[in-house]
C-alpha beads as a LAMMPS data file, in Angstrom:
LAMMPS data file: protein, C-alpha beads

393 atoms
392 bonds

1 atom types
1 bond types

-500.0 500.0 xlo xhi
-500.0 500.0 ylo yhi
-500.0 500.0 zlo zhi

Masses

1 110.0

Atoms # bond

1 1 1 -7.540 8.838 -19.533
2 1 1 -10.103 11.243 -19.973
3 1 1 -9.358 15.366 -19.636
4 1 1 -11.909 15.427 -17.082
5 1 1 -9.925 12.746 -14.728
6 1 1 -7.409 14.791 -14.772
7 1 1 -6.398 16.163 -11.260
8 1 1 -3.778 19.179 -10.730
9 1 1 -1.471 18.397 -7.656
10 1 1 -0.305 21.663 -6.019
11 1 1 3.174 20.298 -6.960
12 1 1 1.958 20.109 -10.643
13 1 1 0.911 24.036 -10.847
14 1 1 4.426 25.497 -10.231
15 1 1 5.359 23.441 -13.338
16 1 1 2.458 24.403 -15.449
17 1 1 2.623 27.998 -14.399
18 1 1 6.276 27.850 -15.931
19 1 1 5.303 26.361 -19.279
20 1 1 3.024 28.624 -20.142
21 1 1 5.305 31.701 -18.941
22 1 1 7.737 30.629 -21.030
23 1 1 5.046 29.812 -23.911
24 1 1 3.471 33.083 -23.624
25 1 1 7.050 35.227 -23.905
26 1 1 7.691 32.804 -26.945
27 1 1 4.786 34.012 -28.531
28 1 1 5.253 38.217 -27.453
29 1 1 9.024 37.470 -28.574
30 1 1 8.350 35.861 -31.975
31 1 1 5.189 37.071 -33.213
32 1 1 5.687 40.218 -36.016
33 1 1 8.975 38.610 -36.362
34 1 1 10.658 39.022 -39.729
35 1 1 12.458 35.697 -39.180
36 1 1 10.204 33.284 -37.928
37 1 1 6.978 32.419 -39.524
38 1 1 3.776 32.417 -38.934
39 1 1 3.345 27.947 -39.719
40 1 1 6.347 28.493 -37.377
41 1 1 4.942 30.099 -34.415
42 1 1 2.078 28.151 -34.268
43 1 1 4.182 24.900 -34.487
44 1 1 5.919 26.481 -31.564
45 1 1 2.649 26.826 -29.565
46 1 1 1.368 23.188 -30.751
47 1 1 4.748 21.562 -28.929
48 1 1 4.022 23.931 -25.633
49 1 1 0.443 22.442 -25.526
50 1 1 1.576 18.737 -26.415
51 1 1 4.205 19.269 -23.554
52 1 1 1.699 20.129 -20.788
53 1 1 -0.498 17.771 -21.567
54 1 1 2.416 15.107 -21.606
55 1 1 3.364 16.246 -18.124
56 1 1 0.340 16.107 -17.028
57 1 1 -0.312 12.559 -17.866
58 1 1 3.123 11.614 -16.710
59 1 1 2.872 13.034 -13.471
60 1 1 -1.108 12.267 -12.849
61 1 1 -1.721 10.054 -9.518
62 1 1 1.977 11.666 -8.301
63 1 1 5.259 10.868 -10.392
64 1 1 5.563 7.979 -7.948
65 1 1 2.489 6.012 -9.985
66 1 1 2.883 2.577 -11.748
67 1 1 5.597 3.102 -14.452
68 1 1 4.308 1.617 -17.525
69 1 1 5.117 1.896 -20.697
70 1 1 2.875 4.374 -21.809
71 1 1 4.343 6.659 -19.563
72 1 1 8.293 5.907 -20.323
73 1 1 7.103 6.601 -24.051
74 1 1 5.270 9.835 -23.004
75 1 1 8.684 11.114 -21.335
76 1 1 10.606 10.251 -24.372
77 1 1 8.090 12.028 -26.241
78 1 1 8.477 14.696 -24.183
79 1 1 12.218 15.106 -24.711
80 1 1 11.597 14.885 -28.388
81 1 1 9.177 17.760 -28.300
82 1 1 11.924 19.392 -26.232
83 1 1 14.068 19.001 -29.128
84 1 1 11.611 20.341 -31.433
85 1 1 11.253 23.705 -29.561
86 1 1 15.004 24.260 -29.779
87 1 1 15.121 23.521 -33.730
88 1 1 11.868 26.245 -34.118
89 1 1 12.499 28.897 -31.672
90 1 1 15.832 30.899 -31.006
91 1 1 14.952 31.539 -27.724
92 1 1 17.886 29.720 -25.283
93 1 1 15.720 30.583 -22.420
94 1 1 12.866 27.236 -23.984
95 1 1 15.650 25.039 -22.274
96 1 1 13.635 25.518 -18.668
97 1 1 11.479 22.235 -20.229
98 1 1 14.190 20.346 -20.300
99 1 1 14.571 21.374 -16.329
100 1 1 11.191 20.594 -15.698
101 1 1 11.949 17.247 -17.884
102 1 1 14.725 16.510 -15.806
103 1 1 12.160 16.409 -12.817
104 1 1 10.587 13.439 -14.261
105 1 1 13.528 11.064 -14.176
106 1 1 14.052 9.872 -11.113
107 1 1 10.921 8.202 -11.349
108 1 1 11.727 6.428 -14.173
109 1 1 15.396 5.549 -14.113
110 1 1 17.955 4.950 -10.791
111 1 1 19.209 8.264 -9.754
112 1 1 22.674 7.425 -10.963
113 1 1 22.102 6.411 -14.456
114 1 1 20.207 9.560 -14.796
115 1 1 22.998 11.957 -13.131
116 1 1 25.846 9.900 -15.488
117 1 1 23.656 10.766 -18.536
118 1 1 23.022 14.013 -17.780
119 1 1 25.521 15.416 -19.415
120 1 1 24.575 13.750 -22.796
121 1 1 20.753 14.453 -22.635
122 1 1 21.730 17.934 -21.672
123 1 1 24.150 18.841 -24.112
124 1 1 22.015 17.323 -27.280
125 1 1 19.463 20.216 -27.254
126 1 1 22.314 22.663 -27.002
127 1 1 24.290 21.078 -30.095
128 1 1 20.937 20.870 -32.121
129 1 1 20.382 24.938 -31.097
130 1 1 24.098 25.644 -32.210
131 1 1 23.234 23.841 -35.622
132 1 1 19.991 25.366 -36.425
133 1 1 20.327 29.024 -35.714
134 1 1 24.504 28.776 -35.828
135 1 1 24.699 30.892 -32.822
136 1 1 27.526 30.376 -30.438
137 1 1 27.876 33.463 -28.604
138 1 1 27.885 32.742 -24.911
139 1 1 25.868 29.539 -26.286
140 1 1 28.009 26.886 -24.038
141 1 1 27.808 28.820 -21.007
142 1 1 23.940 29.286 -21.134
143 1 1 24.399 25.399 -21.657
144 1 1 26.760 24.948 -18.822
145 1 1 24.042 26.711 -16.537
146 1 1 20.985 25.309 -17.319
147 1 1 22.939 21.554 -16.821
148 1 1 23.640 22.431 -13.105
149 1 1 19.812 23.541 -13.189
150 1 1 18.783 19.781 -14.825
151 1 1 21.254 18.479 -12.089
152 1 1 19.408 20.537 -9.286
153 1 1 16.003 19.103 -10.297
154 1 1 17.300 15.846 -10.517
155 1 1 18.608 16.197 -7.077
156 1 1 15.778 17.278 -5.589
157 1 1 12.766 14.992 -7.287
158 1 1 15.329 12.381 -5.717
159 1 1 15.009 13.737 -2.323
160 1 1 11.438 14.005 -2.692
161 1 1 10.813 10.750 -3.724
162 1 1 13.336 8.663 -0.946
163 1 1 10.991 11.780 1.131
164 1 1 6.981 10.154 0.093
165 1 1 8.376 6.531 0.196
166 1 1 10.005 6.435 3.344
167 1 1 6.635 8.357 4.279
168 1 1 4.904 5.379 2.862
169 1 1 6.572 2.894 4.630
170 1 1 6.272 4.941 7.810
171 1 1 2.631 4.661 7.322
172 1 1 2.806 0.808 6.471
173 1 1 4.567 0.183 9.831
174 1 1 2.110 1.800 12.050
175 1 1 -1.004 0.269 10.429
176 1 1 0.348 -3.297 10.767
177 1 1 1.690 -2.000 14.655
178 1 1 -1.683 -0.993 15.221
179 1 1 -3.288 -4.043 14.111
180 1 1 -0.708 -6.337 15.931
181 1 1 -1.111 -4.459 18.662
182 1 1 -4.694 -4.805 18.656
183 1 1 -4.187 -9.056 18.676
184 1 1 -1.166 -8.656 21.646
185 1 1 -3.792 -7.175 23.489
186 1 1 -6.705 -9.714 22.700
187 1 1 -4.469 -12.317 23.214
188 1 1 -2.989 -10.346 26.832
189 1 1 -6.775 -10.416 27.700
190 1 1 -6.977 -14.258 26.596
191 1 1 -4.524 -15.222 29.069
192 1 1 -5.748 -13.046 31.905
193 1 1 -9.001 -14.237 31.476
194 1 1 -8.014 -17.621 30.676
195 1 1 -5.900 -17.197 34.575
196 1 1 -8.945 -16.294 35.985
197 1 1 -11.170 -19.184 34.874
198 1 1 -8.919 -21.478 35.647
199 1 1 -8.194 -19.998 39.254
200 1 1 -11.964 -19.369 39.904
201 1 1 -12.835 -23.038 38.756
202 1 1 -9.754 -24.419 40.840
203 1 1 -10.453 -22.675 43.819
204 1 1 -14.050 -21.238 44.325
205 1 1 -15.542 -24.169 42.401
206 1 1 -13.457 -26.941 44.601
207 1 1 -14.193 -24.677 47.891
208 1 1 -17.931 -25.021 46.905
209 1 1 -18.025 -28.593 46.266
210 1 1 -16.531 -29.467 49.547
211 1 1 -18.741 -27.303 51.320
212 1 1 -21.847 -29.555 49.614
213 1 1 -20.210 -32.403 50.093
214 1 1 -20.341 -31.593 53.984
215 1 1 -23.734 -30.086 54.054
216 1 1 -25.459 -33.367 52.291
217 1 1 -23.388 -35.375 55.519
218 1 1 -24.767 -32.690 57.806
219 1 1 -28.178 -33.425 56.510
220 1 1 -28.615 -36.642 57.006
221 1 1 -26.506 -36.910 60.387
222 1 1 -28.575 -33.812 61.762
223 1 1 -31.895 -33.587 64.245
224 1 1 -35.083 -32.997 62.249
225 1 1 -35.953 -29.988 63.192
226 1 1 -32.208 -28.627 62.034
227 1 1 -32.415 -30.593 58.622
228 1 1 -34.641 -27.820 56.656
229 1 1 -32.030 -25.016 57.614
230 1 1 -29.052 -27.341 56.630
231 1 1 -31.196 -28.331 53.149
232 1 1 -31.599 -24.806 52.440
233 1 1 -27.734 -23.977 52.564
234 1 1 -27.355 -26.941 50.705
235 1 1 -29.333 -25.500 47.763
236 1 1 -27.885 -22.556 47.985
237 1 1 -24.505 -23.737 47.696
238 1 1 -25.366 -26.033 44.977
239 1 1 -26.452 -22.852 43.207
240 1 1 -23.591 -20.821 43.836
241 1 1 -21.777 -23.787 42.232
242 1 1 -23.696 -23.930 39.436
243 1 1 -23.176 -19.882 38.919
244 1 1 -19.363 -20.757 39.045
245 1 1 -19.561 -23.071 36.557
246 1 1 -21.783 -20.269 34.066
247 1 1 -19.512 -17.968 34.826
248 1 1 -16.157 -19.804 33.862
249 1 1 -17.543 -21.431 30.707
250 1 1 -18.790 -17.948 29.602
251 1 1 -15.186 -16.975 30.198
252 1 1 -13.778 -19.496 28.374
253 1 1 -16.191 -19.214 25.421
254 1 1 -15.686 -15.445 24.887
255 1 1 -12.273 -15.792 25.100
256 1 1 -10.954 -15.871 21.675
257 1 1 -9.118 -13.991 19.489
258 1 1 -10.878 -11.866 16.560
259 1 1 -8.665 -11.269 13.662
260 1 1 -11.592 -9.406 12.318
261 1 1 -11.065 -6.305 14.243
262 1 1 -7.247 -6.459 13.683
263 1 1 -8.269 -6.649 10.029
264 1 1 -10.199 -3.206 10.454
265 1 1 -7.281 -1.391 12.292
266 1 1 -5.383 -2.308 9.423
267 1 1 -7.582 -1.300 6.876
268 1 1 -9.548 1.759 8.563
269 1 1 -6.666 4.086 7.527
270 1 1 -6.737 3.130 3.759
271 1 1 -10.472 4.365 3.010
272 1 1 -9.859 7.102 1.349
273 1 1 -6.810 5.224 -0.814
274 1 1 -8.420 2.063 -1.548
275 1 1 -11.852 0.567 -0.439
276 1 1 -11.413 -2.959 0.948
277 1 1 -14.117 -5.792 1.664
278 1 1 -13.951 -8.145 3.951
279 1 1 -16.363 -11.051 3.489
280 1 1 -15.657 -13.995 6.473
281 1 1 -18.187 -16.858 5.831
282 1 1 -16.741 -19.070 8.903
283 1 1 -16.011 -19.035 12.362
284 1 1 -12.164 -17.850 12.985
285 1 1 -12.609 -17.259 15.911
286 1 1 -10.575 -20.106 17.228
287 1 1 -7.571 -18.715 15.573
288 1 1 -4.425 -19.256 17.611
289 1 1 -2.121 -16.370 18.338
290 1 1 0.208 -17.621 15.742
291 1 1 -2.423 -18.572 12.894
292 1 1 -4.046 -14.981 13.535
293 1 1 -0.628 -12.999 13.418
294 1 1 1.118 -14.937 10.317
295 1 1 -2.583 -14.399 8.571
296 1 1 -2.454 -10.626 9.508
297 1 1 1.119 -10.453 7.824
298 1 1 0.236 -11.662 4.710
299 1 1 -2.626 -9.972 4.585
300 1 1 -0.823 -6.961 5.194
301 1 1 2.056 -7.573 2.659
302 1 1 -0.735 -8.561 0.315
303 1 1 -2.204 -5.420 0.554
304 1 1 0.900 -3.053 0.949
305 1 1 1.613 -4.822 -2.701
306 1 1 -1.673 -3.433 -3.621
307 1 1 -0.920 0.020 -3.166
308 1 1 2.747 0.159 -4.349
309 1 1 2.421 -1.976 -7.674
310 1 1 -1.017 -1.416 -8.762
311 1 1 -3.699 0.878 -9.490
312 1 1 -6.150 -0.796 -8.050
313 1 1 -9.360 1.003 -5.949
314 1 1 -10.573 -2.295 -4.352
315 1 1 -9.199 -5.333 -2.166
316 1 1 -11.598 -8.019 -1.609
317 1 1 -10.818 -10.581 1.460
318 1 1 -12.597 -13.832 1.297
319 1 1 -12.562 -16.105 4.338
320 1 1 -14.211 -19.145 4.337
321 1 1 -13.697 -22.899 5.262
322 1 1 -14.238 -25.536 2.562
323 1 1 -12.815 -29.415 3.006
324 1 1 -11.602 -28.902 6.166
325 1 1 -9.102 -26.326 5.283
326 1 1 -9.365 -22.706 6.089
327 1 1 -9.356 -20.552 2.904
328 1 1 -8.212 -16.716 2.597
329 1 1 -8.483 -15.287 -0.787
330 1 1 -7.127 -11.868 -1.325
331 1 1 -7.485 -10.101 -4.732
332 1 1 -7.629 -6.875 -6.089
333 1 1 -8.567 -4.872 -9.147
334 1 1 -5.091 -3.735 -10.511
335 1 1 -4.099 -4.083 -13.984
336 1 1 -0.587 -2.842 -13.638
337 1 1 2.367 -4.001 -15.911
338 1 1 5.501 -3.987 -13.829
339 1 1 6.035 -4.725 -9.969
340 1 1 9.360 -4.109 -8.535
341 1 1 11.592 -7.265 -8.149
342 1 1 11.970 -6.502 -4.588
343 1 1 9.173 -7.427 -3.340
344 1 1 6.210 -7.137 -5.279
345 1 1 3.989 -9.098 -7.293
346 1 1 4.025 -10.331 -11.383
347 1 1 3.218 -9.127 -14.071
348 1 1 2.800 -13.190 -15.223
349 1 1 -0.325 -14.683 -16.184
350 1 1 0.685 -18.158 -15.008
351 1 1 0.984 -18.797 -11.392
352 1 1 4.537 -20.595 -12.113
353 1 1 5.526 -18.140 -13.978
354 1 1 5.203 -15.251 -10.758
355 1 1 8.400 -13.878 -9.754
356 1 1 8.177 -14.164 -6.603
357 1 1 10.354 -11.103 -4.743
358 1 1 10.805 -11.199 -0.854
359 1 1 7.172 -9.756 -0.072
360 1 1 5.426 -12.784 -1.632
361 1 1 8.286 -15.693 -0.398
362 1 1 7.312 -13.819 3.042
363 1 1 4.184 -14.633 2.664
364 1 1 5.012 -18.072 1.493
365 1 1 7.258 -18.825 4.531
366 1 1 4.772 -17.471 6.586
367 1 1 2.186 -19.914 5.283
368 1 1 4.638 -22.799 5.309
369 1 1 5.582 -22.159 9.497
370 1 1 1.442 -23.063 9.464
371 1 1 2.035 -25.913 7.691
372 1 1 -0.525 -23.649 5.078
373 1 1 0.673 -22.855 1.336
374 1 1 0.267 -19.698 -0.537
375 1 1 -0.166 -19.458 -4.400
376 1 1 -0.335 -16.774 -6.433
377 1 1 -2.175 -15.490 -9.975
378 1 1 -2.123 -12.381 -12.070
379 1 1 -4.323 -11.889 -14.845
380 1 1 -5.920 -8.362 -16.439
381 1 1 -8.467 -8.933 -13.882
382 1 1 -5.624 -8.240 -11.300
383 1 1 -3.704 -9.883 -8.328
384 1 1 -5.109 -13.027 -6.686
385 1 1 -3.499 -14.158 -3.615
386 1 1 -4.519 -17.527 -2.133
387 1 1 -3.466 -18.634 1.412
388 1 1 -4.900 -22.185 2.892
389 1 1 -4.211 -23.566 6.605
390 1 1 -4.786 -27.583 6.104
391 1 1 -6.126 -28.116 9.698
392 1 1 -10.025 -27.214 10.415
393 1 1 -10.666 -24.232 12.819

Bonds

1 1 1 2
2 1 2 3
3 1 3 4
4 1 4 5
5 1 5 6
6 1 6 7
7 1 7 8
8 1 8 9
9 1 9 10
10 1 10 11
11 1 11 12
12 1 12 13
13 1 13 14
14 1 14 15
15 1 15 16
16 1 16 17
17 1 17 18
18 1 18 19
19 1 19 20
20 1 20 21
21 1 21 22
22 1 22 23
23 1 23 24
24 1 24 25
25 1 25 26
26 1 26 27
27 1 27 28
28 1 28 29
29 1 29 30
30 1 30 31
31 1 31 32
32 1 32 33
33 1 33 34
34 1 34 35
35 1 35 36
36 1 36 37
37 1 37 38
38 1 38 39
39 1 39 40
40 1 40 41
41 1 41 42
42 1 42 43
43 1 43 44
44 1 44 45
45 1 45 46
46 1 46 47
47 1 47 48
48 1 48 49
49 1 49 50
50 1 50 51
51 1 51 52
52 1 52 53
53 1 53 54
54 1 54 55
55 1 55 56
56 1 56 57
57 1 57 58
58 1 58 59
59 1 59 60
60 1 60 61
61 1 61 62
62 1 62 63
63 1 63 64
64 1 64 65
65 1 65 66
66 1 66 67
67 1 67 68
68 1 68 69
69 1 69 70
70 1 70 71
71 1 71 72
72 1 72 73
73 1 73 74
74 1 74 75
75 1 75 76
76 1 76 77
77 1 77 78
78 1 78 79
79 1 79 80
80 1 80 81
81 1 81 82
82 1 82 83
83 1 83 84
84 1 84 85
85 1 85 86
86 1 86 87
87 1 87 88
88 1 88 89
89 1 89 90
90 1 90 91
91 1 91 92
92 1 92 93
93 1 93 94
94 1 94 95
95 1 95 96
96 1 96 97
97 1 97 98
98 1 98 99
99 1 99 100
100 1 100 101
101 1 101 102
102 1 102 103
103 1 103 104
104 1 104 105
105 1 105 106
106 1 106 107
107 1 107 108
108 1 108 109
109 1 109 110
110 1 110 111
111 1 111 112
112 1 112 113
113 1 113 114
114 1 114 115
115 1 115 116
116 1 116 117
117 1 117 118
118 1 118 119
119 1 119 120
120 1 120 121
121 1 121 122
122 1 122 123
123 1 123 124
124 1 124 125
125 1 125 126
126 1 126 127
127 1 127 128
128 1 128 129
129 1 129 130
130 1 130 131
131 1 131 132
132 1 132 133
133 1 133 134
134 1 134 135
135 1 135 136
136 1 136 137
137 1 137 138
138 1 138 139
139 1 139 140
140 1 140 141
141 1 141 142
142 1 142 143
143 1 143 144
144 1 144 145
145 1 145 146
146 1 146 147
147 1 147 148
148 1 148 149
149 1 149 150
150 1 150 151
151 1 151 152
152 1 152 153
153 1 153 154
154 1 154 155
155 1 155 156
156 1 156 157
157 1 157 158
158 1 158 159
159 1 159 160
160 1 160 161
161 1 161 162
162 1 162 163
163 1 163 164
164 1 164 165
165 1 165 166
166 1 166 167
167 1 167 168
168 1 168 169
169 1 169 170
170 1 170 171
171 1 171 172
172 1 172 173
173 1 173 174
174 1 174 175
175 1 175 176
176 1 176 177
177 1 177 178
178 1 178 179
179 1 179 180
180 1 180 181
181 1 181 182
182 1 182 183
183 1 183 184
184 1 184 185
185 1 185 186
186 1 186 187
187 1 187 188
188 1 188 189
189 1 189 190
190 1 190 191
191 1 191 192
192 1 192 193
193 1 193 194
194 1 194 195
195 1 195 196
196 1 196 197
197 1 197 198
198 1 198 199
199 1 199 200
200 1 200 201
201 1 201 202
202 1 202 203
203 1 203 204
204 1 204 205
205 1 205 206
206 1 206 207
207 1 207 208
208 1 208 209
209 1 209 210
210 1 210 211
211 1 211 212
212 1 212 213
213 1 213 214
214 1 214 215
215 1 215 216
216 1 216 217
217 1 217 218
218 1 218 219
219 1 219 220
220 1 220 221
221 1 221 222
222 1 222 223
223 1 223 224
224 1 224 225
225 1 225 226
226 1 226 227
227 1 227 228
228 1 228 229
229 1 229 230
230 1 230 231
231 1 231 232
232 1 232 233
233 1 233 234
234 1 234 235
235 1 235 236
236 1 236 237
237 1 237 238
238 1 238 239
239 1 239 240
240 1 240 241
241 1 241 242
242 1 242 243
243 1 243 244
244 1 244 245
245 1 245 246
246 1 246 247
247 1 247 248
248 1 248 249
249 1 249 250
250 1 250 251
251 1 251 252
252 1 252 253
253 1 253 254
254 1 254 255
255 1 255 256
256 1 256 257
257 1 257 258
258 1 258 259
259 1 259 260
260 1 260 261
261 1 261 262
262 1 262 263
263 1 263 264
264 1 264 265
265 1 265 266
266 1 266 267
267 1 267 268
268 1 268 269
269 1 269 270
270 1 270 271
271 1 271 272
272 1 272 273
273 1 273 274
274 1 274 275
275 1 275 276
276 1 276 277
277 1 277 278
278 1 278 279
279 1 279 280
280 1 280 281
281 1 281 282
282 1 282 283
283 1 283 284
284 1 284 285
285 1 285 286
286 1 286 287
287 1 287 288
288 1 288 289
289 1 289 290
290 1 290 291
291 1 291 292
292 1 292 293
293 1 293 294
294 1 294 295
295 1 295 296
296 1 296 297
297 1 297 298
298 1 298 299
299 1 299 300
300 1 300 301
301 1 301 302
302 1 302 303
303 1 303 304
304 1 304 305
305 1 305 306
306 1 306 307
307 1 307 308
308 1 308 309
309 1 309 310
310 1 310 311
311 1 311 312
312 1 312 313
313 1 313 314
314 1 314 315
315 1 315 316
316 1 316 317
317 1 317 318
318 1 318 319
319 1 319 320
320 1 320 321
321 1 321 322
322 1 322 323
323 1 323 324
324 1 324 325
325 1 325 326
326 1 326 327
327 1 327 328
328 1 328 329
329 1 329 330
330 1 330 331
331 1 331 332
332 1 332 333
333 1 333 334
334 1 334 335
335 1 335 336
336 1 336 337
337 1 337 338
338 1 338 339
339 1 339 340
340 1 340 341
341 1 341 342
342 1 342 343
343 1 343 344
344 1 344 345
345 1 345 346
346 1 346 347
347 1 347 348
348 1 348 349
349 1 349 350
350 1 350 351
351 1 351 352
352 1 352 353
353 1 353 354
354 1 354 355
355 1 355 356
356 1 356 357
357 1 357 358
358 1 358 359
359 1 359 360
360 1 360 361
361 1 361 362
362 1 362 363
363 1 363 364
364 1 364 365
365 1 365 366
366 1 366 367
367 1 367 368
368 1 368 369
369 1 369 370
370 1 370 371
371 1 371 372
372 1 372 373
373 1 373 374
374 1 374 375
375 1 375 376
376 1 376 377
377 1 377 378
378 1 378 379
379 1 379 380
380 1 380 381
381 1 381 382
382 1 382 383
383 1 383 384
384 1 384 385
385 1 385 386
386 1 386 387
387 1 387 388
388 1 388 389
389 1 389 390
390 1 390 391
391 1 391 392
392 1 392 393
């Protein structure tokens, strides 16, 4: 990552403001000192800078991004540099980094390892201090306090994040209620204009044919002189039939369901998260209520995957019918290391190697109710979803 990627959350300020606070008292503290160096102070300043720069790449994108292993060796780093700082500078107040440390580590370990190790990860800095400078005047208590701070910022980085992810799945639910919604009501006008077709053709058209039926007997049974009159009626209600007709075919031909626009009431929300194409090289517009809702859902888990497990910026969506079968390719750009075992996707090149968590056997039972199949690939390139429905559309 290069410097100038770097963005600073407002979140991320408070912290750095508080580093270099605590850098720049180390420095009006230490420097003229008759006991600490000059190499010293410097080496001091180097493990401030190294430790902001740390924090910022651990906590870039949010604390809640992908946790690879570059960043669990950045925050082991970081503790080690925390370490450092207590072996160079006598100043017990330096143990605020290992509060702002302890921020880090809900995002990186379950809440209750971290709180059961606390104690240990706390204490170490403390024992090293006690070592180094052999100082223990009122040394355990300063420890004592600044572990119920580590606890506090555990406590809270662990409210904030249950906070942003049920946020995130707030904000999952109403794009995929939106775009349901948006098929219930294509397929709510379907039927009521499927009702109306049916009643028109039933009714007006059999009330129409009758009445020519009659007029061609009229026509022949009448006087001359009334036949042109009766003709005339007859042509008009052969026309009126033929309108009829027009009108319920036109009906019944616009009366499908389009998956497309529930596709952009899914999507519209994401643009400034993720771009997504959608490239449909068939007709799906014959698309059962079923077929359109189970391909919505996948679609939808596919691409909630997307933004949890990977740093992908793109989704492509390829629809297209080859062999008979309908074909919806989903892949994005992500080159992410771990997924959740939840329900996310692999990490696996091999497609029978995917561990497949309850997102992906959703969409796998969802395909399989369609009598469909769903496979799955990972490679650097990133996640490849594959869905196929066997009968033509």
């Amino acid at each position: 990552m290069k410097l100038s990627q770097l963005r600073i959350a407002p979140e991320q300020s408070g912290a750095l403001i508080t580093i270099l606070v605590v850098a720049a008292t180390n420095a009006w503290l230490l420097i003229g000192s008759e006991t600490i160096s000059t190499i010293n102070i410097v080496a001091i300043m180097l493990c401030f800078v190294l430790f902001t720069f740390g924090f910022l790449l651990i906590s870039q994108n949010g604390p809640l991004g992908e946790h690879n292993r570059l960043r669990t060796v950045l925050v082991g780093i970081e503790y080690g540099l925390v370490l450092v700082l207590f072996s160079l500078s006598p100043m017990t107040f330096n143990a605020i980094l290992l509060v702002i440390w302890s921020a880090l580590l809900p995002y990186f370990m379950p809440f209750k390892r971290a709180l059961l190790l606390s104690p240990i990860w706390s204490a170490l800095p403390w024992l090293l201090f006690s070592w180094v400078w052999q100082s223990s005047s009122g040394l355990w208590v300063n420890a004592l306090l600044f572990w119920t701070f580590n606890l506090f910022a555990l406590v809270m980085m662990e409210s904030r994040k249950n906070a942003e992810r049920q946020t995130q799945r707030a904000e999952e639910a109403n794009r995929e209620l939106r775009a349901l919604q948006d098929l219930m009501q294509q397929a709510s006008r379907k039927e009521e204009r499927t009702r109306i077709a049916r009643d028109i053709h039933d009714l007006v058209g059999h009330h129409l044919t009758g009445l020519s039926l009659h007029l061609q007997v009229a026509s022949r049974t009448a006087s001359p002189d009334q036949r042109p009159a009766i003709d005339q009626c007859l042509s008009i209600a052969r026309l009126l039939l033929a309108d009829v007709r027009e009108a319920v075919s036109d009906m019944r031909e616009f009366n499908q369901l389009d998956l497309l626009q529930a596709l952009n009431a899914l999507t519209a929300p994401l643009k400034n998260k993720i771009r997504v194409k959608v490239d449909c090289q068939t007709d799906i517009s014959n698309l059962t209520l079923l077929q359109a809702t189970n391909l919505l859902r996948c679609i939808q888990e596919s691409l909630t995957n997307t933004l949890r497990h990977s740093r992908a910026d793109e989704l492509a969506i390829n629809i297209y019918q080859e062999c008979n079968q309908l074909h919806v390719d989903i892949r994005d750009n992500g080159a992410s290391t771990r997924h959740s075992t939840s329900d996310s996707q692999s990490t696996k090149h091999d497609e029978s190697d995917v561990a497949k968590g309850n997102g992906l056997k959703g969409i796998q039972e969802r395909m399989t109710e369609l009598n469909g199949n769903a496979t799955f690939h990972h490679s650097r390139a990133g996640f490849h979803t594959s869905l196929v429905l066997p009968e033509a559309i």
